[in-house]
MILOBA-324077 format. One record per residue: x, y, z of N, C-alpha, C in turn. Coordinates in steps of 0.2 Angstrom, whole numbers, padded with zeros to 4 digits, always signed. Example, Ala and Ser with C-alpha at 12.3 -4.5 7.8 and 13.67 -1.06 7.14 Angstrom:
+0066-0028+0039+0062-0022+0039+0066-0016+0039;+0064-0011+0035+0068-0005+0036+0064+0000+0039;
***
This chain:
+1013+0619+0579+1008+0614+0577+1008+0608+0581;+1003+0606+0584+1002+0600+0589+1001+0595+0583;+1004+0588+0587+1001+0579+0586+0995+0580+0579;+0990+0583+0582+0984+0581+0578+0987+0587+0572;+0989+0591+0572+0990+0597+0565+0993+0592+0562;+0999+0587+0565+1006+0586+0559+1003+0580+0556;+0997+0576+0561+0992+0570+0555+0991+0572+0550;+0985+0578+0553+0982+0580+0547+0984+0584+0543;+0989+0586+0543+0994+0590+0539+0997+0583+0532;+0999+0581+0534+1003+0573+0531+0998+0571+0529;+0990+0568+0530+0987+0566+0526+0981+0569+0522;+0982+0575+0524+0981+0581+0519+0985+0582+0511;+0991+0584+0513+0996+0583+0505+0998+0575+0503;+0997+0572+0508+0997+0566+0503+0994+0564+0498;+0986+0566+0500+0981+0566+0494+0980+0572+0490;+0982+0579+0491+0980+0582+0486+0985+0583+0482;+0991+0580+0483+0996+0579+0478+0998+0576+0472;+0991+0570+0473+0990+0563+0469+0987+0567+0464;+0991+0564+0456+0985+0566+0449+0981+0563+0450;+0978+0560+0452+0971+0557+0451+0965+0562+0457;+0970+0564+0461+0964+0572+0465+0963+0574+0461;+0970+0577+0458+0967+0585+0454+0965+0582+0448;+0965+0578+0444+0960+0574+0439+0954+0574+0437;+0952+0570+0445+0944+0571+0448+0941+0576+0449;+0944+0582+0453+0941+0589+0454+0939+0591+0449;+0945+0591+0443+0943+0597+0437+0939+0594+0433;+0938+0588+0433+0935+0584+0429+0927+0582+0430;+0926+0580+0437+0920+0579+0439+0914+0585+0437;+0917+0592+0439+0910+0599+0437+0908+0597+0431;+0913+0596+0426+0913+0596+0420+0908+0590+0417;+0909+0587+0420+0906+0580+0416+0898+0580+0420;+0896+0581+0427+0891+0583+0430+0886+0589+0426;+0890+0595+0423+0888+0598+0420+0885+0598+0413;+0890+0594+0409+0890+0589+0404+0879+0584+0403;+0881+0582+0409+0873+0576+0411+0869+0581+0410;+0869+0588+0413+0863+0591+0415+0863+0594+0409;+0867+0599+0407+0868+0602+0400+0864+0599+0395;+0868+0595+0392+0865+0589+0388+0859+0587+0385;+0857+0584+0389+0850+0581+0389+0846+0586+0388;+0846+0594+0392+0843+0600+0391+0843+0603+0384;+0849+0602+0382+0851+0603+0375+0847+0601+0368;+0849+0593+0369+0844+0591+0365+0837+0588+0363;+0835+0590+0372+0826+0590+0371+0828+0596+0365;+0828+0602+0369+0825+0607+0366+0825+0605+0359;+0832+0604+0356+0833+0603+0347+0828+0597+0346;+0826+0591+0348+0822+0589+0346+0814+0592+0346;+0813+0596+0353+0806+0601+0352+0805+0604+0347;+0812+0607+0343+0811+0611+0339+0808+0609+0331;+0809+0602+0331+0810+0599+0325+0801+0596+0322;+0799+0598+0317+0795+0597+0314+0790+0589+0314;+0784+0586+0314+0783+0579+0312+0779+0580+0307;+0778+0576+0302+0773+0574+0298+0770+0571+0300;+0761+0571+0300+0757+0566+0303+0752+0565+0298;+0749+0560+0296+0743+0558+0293+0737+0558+0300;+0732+0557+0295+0728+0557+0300+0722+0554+0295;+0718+0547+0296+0714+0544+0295+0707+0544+0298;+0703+0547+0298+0695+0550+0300+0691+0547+0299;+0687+0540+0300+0686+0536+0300+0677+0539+0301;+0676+0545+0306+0671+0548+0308+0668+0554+0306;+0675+0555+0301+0669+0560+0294+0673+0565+0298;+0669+0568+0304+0670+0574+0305+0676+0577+0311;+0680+0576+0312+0686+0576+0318+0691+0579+0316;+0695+0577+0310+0698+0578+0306+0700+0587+0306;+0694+0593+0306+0695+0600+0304+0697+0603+0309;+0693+0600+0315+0691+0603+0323+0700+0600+0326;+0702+0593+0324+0707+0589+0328+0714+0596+0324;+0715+0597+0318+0720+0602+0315+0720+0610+0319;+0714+0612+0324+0714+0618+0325+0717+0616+0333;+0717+0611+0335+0718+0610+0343+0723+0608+0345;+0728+0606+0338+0734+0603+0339+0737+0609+0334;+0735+0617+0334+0739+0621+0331+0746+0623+0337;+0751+0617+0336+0755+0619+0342+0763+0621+0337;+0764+0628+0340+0769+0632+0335+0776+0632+0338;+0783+0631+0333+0788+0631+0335+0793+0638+0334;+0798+0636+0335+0803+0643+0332+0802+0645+0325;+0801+0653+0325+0800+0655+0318+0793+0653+0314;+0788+0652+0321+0781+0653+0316+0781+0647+0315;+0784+0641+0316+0781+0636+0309+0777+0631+0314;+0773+0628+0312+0769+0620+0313+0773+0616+0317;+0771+0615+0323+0774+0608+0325+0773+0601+0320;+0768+0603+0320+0765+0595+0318+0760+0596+0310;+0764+0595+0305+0762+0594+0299+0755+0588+0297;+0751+0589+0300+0744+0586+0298+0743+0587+0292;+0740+0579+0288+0738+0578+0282+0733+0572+0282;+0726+0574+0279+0721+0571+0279+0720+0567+0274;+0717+0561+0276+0716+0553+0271+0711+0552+0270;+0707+0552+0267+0701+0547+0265+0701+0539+0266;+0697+0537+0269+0697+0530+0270+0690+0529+0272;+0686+0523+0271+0682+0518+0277+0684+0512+0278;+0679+0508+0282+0678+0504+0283+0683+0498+0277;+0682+0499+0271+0680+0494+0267+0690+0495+0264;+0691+0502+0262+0698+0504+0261+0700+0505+0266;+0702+0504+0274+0707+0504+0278+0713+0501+0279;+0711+0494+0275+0719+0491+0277+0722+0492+0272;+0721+0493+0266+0723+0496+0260+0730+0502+0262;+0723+0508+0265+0726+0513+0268+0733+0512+0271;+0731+0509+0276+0736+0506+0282+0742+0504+0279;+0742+0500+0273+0747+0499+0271+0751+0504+0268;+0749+0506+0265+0752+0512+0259+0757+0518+0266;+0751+0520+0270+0754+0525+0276+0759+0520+0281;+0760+0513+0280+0763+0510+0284+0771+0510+0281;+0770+0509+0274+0776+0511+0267+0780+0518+0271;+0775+0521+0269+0777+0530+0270+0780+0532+0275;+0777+0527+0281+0781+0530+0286+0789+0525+0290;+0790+0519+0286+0794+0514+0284+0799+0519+0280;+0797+0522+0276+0803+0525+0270+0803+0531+0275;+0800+0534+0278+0804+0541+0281+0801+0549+0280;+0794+0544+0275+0791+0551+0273+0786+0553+0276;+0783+0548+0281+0779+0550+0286+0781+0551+0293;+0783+0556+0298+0784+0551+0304+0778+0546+0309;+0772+0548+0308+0766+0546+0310+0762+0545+0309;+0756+0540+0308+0748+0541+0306+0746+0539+0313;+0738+0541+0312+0734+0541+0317+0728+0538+0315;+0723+0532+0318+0720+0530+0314+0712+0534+0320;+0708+0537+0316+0701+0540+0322+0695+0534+0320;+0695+0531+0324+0689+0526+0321+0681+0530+0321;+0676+0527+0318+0670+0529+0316+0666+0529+0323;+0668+0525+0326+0664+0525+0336+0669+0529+0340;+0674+0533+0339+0676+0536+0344+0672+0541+0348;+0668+0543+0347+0666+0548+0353+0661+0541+0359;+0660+0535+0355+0656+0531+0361+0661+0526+0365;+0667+0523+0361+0672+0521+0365+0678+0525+0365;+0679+0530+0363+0685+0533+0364+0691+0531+0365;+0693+0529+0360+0698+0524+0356+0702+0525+0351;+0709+0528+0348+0711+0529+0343+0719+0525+0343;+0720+0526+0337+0726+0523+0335+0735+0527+0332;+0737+0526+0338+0745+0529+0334+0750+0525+0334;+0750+0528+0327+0756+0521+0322+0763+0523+0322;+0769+0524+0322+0774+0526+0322+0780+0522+0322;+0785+0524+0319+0792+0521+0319+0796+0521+0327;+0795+0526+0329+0795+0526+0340+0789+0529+0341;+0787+0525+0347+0782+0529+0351+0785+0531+0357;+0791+0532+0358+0793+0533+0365+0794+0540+0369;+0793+0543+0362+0793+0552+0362+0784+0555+0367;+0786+0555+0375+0778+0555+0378+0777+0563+0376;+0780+0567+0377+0778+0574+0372+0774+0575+0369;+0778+0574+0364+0773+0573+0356+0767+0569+0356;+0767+0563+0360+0761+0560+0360+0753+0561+0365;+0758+0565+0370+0756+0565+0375+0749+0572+0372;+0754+0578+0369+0751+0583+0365+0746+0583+0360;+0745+0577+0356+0740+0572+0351+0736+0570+0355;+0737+0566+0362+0731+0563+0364+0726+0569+0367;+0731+0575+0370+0725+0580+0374+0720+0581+0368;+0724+0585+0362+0721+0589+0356+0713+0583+0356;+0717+0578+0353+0711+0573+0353+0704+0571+0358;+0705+0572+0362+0701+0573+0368+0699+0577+0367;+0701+0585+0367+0698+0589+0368+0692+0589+0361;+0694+0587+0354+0690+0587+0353+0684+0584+0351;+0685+0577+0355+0680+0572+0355+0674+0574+0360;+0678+0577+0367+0673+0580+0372+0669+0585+0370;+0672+0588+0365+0667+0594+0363+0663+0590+0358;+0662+0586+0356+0657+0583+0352+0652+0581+0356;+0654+0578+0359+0651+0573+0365+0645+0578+0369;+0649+0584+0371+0645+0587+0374+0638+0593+0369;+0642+0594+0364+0637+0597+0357+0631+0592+0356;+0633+0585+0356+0626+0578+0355+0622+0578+0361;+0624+0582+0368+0619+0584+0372+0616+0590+0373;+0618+0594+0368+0617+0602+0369+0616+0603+0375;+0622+0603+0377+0628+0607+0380+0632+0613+0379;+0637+0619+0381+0641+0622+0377+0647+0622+0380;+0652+0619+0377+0656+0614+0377+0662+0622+0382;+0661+0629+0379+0665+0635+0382+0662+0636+0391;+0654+0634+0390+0651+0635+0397+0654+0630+0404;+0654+0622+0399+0657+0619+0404+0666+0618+0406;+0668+0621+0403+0675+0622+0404+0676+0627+0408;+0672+0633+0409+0672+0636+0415+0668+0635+0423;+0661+0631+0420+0661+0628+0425+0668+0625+0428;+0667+0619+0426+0674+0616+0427+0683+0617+0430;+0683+0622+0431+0690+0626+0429+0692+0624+0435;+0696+0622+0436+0700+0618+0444+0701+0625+0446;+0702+0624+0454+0705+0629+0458+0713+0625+0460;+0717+0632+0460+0724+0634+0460+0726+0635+0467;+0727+0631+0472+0729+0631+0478+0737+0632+0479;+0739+0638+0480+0745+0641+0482+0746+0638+0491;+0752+0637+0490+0755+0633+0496+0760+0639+0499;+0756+0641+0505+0762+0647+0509+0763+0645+0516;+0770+0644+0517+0772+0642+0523+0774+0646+0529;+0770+0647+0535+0769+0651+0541+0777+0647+0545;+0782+0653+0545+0786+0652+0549+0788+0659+0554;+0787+0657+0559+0789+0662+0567+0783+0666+0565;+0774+0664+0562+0774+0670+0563+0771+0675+0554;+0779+0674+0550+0779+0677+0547+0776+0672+0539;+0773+0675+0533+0773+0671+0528+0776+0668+0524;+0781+0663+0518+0785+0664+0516+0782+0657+0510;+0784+0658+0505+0781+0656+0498+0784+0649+0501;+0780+0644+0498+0784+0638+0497+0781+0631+0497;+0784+0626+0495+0777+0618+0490+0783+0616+0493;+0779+0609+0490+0781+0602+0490+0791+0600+0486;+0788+0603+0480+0794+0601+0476+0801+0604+0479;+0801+0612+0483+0807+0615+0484+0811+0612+0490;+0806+0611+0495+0807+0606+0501+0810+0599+0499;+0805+0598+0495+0807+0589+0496+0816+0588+0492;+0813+0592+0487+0819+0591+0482+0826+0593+0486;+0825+0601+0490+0831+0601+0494+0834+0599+0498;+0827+0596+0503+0831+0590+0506+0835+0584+0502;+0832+0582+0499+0835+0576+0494+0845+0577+0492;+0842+0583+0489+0849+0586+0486+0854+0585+0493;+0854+0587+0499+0858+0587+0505+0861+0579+0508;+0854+0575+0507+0856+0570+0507+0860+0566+0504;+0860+0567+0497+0864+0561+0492+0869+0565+0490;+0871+0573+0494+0877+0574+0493+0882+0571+0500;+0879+0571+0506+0882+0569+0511+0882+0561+0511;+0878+0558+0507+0878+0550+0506+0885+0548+0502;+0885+0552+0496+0892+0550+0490+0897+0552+0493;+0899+0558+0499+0904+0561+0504+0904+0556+0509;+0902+0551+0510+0903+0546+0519+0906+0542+0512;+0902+0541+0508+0904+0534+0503+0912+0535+0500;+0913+0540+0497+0917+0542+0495+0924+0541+0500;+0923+0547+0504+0930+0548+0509+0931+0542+0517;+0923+0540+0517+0923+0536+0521+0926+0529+0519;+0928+0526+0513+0930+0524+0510+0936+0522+0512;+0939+0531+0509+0945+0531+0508+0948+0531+0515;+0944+0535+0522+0948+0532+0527+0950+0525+0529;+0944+0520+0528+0945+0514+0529+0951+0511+0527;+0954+0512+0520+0959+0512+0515+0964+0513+0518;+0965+0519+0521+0972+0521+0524+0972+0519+0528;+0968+0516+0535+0967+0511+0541+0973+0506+0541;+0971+0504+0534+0970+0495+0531+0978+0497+0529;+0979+0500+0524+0990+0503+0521+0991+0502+0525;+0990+0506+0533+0996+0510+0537+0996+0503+0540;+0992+0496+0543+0992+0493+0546+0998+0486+0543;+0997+0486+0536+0999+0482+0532+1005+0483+0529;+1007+0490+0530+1013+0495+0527+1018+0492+0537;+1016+0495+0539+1017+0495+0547+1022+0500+0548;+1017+0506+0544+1021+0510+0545+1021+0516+0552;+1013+0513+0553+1008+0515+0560+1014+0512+0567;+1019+0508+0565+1022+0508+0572+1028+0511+0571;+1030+0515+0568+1033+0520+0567+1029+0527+0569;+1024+0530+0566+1020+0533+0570+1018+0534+0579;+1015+0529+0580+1014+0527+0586+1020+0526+0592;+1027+0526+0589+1031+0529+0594+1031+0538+0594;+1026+0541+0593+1027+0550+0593+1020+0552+0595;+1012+0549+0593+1008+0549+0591+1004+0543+0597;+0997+0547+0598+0995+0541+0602+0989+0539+0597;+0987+0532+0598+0981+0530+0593+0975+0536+0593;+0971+0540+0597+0965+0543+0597+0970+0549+0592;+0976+0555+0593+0977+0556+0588+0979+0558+0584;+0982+0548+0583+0982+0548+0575+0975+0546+0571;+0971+0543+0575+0964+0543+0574+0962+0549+0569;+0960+0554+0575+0958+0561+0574+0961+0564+0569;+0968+0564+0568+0971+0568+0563+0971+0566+0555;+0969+0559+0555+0968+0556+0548+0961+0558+0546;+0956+0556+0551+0949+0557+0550+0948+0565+0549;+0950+0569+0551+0951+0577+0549+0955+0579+0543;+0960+0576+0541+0964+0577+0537+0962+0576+0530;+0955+0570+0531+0954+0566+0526+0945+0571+0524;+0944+0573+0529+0939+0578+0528+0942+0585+0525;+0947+0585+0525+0951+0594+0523+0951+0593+0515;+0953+0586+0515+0952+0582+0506+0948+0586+0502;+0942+0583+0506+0935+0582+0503+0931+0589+0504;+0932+0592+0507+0929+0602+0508+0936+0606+0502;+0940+0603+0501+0944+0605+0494+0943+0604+0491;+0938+0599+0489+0937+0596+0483+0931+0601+0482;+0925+0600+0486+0921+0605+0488+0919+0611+0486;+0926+0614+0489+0928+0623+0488+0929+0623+0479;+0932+0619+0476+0935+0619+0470+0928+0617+0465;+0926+0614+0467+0919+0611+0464+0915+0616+0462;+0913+0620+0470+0908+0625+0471+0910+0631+0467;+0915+0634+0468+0918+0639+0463+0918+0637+0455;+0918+0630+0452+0917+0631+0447+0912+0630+0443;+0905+0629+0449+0900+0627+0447+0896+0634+0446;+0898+0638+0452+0897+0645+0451+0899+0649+0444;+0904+0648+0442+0907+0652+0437+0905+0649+0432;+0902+0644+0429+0899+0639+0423+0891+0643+0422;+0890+0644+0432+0881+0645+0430+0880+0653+0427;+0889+0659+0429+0886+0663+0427+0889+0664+0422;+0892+0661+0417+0894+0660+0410+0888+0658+0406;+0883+0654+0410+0879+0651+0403+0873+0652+0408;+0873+0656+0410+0865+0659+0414+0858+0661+0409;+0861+0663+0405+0856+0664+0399+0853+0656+0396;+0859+0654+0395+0856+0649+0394+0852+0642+0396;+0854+0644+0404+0849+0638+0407+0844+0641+0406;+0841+0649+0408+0834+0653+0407+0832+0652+0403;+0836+0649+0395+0831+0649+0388+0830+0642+0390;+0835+0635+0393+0834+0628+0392+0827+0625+0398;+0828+0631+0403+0824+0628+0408+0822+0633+0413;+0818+0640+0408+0814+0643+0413+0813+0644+0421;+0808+0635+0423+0807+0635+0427+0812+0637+0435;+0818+0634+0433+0821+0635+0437+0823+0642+0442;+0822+0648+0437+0821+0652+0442+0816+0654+0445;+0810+0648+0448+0805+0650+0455+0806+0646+0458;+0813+0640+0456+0814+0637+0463+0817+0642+0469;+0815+0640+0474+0816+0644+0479+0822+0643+0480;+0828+0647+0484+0834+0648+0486+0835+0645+0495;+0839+0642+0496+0839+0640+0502+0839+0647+0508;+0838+0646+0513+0837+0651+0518+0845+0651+0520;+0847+0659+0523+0855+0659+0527+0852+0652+0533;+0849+0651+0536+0848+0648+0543+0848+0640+0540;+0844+0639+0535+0845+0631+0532+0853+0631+0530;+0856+0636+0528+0863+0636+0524+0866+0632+0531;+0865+0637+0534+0871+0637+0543+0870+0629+0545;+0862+0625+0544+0861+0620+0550+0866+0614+0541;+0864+0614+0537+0866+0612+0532+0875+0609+0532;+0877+0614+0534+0886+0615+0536+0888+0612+0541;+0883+0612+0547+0884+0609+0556+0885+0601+0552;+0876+0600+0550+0875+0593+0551+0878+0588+0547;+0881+0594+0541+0885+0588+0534+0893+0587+0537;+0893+0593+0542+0902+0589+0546+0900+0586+0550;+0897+0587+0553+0895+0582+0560+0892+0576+0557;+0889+0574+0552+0889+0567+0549+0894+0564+0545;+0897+0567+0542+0905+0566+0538+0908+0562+0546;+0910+0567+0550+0915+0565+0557+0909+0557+0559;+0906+0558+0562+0903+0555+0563+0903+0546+0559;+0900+0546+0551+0903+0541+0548+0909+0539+0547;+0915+0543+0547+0919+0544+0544+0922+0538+0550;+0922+0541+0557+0924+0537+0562+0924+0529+0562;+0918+0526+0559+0913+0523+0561+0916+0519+0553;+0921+0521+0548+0922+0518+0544+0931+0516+0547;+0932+0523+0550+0939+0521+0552+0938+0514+0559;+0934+0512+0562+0931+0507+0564+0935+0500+0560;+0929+0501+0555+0931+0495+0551+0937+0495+0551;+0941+0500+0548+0947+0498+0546+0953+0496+0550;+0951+0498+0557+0955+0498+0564+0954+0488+0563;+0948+0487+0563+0949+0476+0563+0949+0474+0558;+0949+0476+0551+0951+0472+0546+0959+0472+0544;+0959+0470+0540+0967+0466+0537+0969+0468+0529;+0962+0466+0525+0961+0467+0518+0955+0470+0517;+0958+0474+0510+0951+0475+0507+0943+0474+0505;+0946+0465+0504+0940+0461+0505+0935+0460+0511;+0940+0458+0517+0935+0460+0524+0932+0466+0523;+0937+0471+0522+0934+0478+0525+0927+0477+0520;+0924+0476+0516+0922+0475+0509+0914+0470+0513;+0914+0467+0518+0910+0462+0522+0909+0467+0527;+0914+0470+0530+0912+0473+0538+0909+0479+0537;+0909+0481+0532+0905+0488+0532+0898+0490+0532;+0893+0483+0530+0888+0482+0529+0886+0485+0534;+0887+0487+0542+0882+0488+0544+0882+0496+0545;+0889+0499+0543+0887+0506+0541+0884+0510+0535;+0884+0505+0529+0880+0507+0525+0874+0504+0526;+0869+0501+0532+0863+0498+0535+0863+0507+0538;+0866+0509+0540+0863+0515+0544+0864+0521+0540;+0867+0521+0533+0867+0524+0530+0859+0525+0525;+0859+0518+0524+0851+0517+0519+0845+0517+0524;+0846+0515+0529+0840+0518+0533+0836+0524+0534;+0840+0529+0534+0838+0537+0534+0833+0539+0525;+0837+0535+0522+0833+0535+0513+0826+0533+0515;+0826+0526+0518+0821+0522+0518+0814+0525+0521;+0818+0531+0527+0812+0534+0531+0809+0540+0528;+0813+0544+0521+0812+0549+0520+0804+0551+0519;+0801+0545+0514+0794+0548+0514+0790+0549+0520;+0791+0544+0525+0788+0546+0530+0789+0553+0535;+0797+0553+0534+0797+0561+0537+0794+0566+0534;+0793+0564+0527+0791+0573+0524+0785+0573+0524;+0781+0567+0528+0773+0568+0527+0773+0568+0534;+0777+0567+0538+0778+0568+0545+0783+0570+0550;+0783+0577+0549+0789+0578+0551+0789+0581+0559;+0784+0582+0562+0784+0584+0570+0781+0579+0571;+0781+0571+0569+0778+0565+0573+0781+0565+0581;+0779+0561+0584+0784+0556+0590+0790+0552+0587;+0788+0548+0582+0791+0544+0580+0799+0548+0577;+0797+0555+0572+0801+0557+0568+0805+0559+0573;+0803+0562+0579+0809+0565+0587+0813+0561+0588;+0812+0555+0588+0813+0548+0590+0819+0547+0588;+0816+0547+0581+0822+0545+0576+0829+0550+0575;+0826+0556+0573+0830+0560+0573+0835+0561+0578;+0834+0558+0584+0838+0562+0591+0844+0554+0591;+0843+0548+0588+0849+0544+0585+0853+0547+0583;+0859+0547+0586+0866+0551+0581+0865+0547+0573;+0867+0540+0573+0868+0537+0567+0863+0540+0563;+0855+0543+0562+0851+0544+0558+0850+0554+0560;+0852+0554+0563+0854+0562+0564+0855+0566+0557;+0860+0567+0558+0863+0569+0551+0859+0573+0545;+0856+0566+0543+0851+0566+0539+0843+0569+0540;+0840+0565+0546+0834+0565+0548+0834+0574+0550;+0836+0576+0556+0835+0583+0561+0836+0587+0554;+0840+0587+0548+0840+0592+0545+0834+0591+0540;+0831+0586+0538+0824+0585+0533+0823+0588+0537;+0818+0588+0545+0814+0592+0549+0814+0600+0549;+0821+0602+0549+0824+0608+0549+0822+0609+0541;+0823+0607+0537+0818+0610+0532+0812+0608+0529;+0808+0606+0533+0800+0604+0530+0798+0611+0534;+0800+0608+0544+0796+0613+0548+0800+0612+0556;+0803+0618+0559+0807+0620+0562+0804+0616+0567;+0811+0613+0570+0808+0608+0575+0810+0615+0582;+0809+0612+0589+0811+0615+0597+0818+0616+0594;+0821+0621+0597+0828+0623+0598+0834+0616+0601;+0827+0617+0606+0830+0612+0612+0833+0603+0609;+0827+0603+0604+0830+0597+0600+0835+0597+0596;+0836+0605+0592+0841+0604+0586+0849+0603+0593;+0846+0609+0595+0854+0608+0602+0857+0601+0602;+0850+0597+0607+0852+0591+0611+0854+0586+0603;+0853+0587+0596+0855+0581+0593+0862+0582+0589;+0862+0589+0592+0871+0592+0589+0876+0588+0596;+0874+0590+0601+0878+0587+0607+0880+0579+0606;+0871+0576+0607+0872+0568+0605+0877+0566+0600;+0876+0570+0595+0881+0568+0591+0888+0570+0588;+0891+0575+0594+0897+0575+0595+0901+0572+0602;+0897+0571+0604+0897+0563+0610+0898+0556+0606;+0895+0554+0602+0895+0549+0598+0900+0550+0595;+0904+0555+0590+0910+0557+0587+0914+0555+0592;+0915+0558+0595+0922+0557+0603+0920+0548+0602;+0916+0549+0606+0915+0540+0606+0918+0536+0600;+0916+0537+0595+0917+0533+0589+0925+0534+0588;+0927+0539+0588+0935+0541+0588+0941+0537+0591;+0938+0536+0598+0941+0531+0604+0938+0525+0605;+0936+0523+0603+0933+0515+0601+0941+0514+0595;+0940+0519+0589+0943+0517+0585+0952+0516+0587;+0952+0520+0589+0960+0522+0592+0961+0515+0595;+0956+0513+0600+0957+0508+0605+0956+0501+0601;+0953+0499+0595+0955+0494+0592+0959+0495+0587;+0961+0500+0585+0968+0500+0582+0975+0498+0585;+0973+0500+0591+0981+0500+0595+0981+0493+0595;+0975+0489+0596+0978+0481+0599+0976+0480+0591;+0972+0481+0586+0973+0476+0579+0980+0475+0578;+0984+0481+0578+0992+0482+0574+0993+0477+0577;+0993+0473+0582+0997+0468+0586+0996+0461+0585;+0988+0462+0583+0985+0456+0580+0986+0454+0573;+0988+0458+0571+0990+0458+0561+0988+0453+0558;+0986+0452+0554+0983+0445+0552+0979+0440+0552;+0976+0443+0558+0969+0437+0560+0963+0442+0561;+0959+0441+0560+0954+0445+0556+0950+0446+0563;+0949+0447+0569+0946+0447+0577+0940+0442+0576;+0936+0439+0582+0931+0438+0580+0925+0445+0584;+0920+0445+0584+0916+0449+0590+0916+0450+0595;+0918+0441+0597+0919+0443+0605+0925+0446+0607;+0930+0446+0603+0938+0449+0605+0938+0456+0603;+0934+0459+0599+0933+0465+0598+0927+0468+0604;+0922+0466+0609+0920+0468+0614+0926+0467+0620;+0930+0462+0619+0935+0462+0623+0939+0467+0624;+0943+0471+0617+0945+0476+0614+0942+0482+0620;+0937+0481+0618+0932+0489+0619+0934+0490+0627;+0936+0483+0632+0936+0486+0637+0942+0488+0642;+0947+0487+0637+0954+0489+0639+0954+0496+0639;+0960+0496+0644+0960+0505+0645+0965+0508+0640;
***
């Protein structure tokens, strides 16, 4: 095992020995699955649950039409929505109002709806509730009620309210994506979402580990146990072997995650089909997105990773390090900031542009790669660029480690760190 093995080897078990790794591991699927579970869980139990609703017809006639258009059924056949009809005008409404204000104050109403006498000319009605926050339920009330004011509306012109709805009838625009040639199903939501999902996992993995190398930068300088090291070891590395070692971390973490994120989904596979249907016509990422997915998230990890052990190579404290970082997480939120633009434009000048910067690489080349396959020639040239820029950022860091440890306690200023840069 060479130099760089016995780094990365040492800062490999150091961390996955710590209870607080194996903590996090088995504990994060859990609680992530927990968020998503959850909240799927108890929509459903509240969809399944019953309202009581009043309803006040101000207009005579809405009331008969409004109970068949809101016949919306739950488990076991029953009524979503328990409609019961008031008599009132004008003269008795706030009378009404009070009594169903009572009712739904004690618990025995969950709703009323108040239909004024001009709704078909101002289209205007009223819902009264303990919460309206539930957009669902409400959202369901408002179609029905629409739908049956429209049909009145159009009766008062004789019209046939069945003829204009097929007039009417949108067209359904299927989104199919021509790649090499060949056809292949695919929208808005699968793309964008997938890209999204690659990015804010390789965002919380720089955040995360990129962090933590900074952290053990900043120990080994303060600890000084790097000059001990560094008579066996030379700064690029010991560089190399932490930055790797501290990546071997975080792909175990990964592997452990992934395996049990797998074994949850085919444990309770039925039950996400009952919680959330839709999900099986998300589309499956492609083997070729899989592959470019794997390059870009290590060559972005290394990449960052570098560029935090940077920082930690000229800080002293947590604090500095805490100021000096800003301008990795500037190139970090950059790539967010562009996202819309790229997915409305993904083969611009601009988006080439951008993408062929190592710093927005990462991120950028693989959105492209999955909207719409960019030149070969570019994915190549921005895999090179930025293992050119890894080297580089590796040996910048090494070269201002070697002289920080010397400098111990004085924080450089910019010019002494260009100075740094230019020693051999």
């Amino acid at each position: 095992m060479g130099k760089i093995g016995k780094v990365l080897k040492r800062e490999y078990l150091i961390r996955v020995k710590k209870k607080s790794f194996i903590i996090v591991t088995l504990l994060t699927p859990l609680l992530m699955g927990g968020l998503i579970l959850i909240p799927m869980f108890l929509t459903t139990f509240t969809s399944e649950a019953q309202r009581s609703v009043a309803v006040v017809d101000l207009k005579g006639d809405i009331y008969p039409s409004f109970t068949q258009a809101l016949d919306i059924t739950i488990k076991g056949g029953k009524k979503k929505f328990l409609l019961e009809g008031v008599a009132a005008d004008v003269i008795t409404l706030p009378q009404v109002k009070e009594r169903l204000t009572q009712r739904v104050d004690s618990e025995e109403l969950d709703a009323y709806i108040i239909i004024p006498s001009d709704v078909i000319t101002k289209g205007k009605a009223e819902y009264y509730a303990r919460s309206v926050s539930n957009i669902t339920e409400i959202d369901s009330i408002s179609k029905a009620l629409n739908k049956v004011v429209v049909e009145k509306r159009l009766n008062q012109e004789g019209l046939d309210p069945q003829q204009i709805n097929r007039l009417i009838k949108k067209v359904e625009l299927k989104t199919i994506k021509i790649v090499k040639g060949e056809e292949k199903a695919g929208g808005f939501v699968s793309e964008y979402f997938g890209t999204m999902i690659f990015v804010m996992i390789l965002y919380m993995t720089i955040i995360m580990y990129g962090q933590s190398i900074m952290r053990g930068v900043i120990e080994e300088k303060s600890s000084r146990i790097v000059e001990v090291l560094l008579s066996s070891v030379t700064p690029f590395q010991l560089m190399f072997g932490k930055i790797m070692g501290i990546g071997a971390v975080g792909l175990t973490q990964y592997f452990i995650w992934g395996a049990m994120i797998l074994g949850i989904g085919l444990f309770g596979q039925s039950f996400v089909i009952q919680m959330g249907g839709e999900l099986e016509q998300m589309e499956l990422l492609s083997p070729t997105t899989i592959v470019f997915f794997i390059i870009f998230f290590v060559l972005g990890y290394l990449l960052f990773a570098t560029m935090y052990a940077v920082v930690g190579a000229i800080c002293n404290t947590d604090q500095e390090a805490q100021q000096a970082q800003v301008p990795v997480i500037i190139f970090l939120v950059i790539p967010l900031l562009l996202m819309t633009y790229i997915v409305g434009n993904p083969s611009s000048g601009l988006t080439t542009v951008l993408s062929l910067i190592p710093f927005f690489t990462p991120m950028l080349m693989f959105m492209r790669i999955n909207l719409v396959m960019p030149p070969a020639w570019q994915i190549g040239l921005s895999i090179v660029l930025l293992v050119v820029a890894i080297l580089l950022m590796i040996k910048l860091a090494a070269k201002i480690f070697r002289i920080g440890i010397l400098m111990y306690g004085k924080r450089p200023s910019l010019a002494e760190i260009v100075t740094w840069m230019k020693y051999k």
